[in-house]
Backbone as a printed PyTorch tensor [residue, N CA C, xyz], in Angstrom:
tensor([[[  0.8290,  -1.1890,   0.0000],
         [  0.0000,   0.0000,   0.0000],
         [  0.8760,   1.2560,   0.0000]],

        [[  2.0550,   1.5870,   1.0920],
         [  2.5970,   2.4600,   0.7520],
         [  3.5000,   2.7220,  -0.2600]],

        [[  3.8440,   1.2790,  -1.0480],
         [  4.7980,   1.5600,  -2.1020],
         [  3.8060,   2.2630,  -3.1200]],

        [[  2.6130,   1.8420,  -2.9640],
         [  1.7770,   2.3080,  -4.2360],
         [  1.3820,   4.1000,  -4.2880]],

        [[  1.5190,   4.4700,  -3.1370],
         [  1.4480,   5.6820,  -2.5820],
         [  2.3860,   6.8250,  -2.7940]],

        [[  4.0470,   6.2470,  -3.0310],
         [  5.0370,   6.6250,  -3.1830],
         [  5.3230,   6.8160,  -4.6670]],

        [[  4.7670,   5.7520,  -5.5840],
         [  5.6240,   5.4360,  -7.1970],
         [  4.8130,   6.4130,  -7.3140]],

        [[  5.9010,   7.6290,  -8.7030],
         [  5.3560,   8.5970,  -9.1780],
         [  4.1940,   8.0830, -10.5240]],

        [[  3.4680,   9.0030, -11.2130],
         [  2.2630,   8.2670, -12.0330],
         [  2.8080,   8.8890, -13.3780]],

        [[  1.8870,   8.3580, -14.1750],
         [  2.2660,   9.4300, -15.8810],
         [  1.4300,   9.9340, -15.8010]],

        [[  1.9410,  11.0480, -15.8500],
         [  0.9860,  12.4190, -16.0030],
         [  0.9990,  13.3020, -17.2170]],

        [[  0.4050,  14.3530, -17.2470],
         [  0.4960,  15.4080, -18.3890],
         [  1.9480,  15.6300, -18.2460]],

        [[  2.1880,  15.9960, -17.3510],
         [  3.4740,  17.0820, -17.0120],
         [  4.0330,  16.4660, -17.0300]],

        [[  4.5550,  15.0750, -17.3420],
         [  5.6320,  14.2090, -17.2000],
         [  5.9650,  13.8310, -18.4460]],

        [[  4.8540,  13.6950, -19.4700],
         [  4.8650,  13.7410, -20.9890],
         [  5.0370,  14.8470, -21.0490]],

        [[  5.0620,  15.6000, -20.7800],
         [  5.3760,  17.0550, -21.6370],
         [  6.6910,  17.2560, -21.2950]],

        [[  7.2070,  16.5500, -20.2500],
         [  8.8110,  16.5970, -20.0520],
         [  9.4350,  15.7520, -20.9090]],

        [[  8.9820,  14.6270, -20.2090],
         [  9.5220,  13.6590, -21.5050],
         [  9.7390,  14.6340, -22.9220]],

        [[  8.2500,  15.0350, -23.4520],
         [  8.8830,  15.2610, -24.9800],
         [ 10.0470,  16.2690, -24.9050]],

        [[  9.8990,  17.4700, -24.2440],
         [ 10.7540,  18.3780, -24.2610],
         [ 12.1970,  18.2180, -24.0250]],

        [[ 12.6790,  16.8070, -23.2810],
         [ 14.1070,  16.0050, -22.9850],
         [ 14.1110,  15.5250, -24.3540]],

        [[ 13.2520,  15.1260, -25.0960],
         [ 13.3420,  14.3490, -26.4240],
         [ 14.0860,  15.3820, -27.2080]],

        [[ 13.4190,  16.3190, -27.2660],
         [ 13.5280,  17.3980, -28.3270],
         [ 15.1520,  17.5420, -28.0630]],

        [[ 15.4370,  18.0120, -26.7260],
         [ 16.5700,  18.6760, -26.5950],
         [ 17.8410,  17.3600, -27.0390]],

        [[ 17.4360,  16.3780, -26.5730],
         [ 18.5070,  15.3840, -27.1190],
         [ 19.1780,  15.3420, -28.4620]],

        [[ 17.6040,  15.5710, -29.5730],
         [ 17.8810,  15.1070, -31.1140],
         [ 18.8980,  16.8730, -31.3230]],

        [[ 18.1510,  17.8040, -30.7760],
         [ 18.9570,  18.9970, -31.0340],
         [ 20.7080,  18.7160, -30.6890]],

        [[ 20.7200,  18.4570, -29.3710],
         [ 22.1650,  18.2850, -29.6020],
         [ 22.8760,  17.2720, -30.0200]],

        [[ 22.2300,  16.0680, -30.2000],
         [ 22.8660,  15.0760, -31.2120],
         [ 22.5450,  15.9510, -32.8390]],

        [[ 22.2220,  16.2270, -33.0810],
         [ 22.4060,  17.3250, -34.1980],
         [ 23.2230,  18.5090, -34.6990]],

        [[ 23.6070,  19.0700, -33.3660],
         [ 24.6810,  19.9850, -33.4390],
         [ 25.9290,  19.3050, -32.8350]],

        [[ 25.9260,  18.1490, -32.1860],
         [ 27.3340,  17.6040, -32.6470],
         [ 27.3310,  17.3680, -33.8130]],

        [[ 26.9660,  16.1770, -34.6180],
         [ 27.0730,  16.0360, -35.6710],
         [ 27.2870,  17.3310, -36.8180]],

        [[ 26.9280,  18.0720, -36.8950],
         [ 27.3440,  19.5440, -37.7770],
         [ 28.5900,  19.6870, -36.9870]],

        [[ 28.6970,  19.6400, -35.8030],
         [ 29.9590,  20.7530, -35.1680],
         [ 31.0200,  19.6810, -35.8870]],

        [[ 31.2710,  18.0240, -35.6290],
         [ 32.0730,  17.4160, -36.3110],
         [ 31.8240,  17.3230, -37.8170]],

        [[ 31.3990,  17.6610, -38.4180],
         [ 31.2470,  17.9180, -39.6310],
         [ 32.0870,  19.0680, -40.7220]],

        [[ 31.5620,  20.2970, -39.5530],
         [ 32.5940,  21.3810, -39.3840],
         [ 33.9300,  21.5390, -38.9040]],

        [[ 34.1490,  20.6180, -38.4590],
         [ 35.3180,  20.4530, -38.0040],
         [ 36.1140,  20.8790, -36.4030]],

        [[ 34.6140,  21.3040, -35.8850],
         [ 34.8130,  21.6580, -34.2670],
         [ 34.7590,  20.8540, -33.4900]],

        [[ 36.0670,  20.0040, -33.1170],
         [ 35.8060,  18.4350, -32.5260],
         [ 35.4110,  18.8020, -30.9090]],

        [[ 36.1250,  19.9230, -30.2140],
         [ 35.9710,  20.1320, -29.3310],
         [ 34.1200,  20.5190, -28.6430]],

        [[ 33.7250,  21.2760, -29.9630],
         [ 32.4620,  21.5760, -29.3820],
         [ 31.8050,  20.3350, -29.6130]],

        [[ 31.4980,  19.5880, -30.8590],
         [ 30.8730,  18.5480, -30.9150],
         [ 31.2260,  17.7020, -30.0270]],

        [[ 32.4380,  17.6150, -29.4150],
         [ 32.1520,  16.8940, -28.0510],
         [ 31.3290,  16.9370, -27.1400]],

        [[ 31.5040,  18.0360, -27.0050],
         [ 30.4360,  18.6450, -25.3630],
         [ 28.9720,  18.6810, -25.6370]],

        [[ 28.5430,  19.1130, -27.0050],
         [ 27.3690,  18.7040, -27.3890],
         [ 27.3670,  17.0330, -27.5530]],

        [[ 27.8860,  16.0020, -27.7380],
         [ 27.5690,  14.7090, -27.9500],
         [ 27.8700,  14.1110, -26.3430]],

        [[ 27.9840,  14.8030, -25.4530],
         [ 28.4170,  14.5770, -24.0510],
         [ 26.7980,  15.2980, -23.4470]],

        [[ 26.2810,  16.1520, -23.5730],
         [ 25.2080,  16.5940, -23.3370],
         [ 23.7800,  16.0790, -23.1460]],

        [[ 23.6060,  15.2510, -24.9280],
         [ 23.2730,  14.5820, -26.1350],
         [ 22.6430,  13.2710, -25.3240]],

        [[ 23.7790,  12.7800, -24.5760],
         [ 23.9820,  11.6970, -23.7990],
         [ 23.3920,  12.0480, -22.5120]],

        [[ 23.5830,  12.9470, -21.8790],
         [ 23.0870,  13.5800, -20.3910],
         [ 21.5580,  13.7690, -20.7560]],

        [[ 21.0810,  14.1610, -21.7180],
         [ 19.8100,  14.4830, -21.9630],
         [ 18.5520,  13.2260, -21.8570]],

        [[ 19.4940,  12.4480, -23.0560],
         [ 18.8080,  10.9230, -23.3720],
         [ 18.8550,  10.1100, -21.7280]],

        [[ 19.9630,  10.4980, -21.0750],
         [ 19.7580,   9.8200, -19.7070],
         [ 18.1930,  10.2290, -19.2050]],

        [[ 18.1880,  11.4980, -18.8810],
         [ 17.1030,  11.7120, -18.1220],
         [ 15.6780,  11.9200, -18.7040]],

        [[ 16.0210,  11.6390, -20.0570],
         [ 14.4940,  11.3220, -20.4190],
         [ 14.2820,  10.3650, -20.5520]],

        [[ 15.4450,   9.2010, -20.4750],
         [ 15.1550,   7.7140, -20.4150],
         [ 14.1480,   7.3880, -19.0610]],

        [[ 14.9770,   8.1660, -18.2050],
         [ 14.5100,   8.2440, -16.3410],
         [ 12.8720,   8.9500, -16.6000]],

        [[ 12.6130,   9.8580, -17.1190],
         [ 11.4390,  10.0290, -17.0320],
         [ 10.2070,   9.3980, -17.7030]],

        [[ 10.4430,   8.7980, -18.7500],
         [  9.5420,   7.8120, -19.4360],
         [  9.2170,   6.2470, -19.0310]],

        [[ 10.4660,   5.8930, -17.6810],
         [ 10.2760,   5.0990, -17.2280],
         [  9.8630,   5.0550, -15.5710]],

        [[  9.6390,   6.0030, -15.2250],
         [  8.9940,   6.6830, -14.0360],
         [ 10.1320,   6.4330, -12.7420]],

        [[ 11.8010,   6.6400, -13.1630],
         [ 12.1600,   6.9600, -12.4890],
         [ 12.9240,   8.1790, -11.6070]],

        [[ 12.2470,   9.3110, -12.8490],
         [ 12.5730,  10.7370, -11.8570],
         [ 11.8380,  11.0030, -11.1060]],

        [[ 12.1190,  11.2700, -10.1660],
         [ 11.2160,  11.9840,  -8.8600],
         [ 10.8260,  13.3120,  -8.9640]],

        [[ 11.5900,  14.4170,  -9.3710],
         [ 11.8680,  15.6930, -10.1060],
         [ 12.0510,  15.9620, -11.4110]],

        [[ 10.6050,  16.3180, -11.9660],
         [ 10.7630,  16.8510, -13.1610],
         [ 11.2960,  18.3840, -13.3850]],

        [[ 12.0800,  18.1710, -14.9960],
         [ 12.2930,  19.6160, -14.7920],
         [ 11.9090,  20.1620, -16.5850]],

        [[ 11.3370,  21.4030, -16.7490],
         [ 10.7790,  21.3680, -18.0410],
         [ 11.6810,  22.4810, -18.3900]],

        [[ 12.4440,  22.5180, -19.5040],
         [ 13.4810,  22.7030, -19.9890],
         [ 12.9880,  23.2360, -21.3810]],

        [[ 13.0090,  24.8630, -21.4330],
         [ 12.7440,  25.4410, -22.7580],
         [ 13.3780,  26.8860, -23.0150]],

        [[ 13.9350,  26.8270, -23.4080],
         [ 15.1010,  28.1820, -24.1230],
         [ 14.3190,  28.7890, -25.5270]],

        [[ 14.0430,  29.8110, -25.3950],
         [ 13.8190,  30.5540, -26.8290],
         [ 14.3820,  31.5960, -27.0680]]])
């Protein structure tokens, strides 16, 4: 009973994180890929290091193990 009390649920706001971790992933697996393309190995690193940090935690949120969502939008 109390475990059931505790596990977080899918919610709106958790899909809407999810997608928005999605988004940001393909973006910076995208601008690595251009940055090594271009020939900026250094930046396409940190973007394909990011890329990776991103896909982590939207892996964690689609599988209901973040506790803390965080909604992530730059314009």
């Amino acid at each position: 009973m109390i475990r059931r009390m505790t596990t977080p649920r899918m919610t709106g706001y958790r899909i809407a994180c999810g997608i928005v971790w999605a988004f940001w992933t393909v973006a910076f697996l995208v601008g690595a890929v251009g940055s090594f393309g271009g020939g900026n190995v250094g930046t396409g690193l940190v973007l394909l290091v990011l890329s990776g940090l991103a896909a982590w935690y939207d892996v964690r949120i689609w599988t209901l193990r973040a506790r803390r969502l965080t909604f992530f939008i730059i314009f």
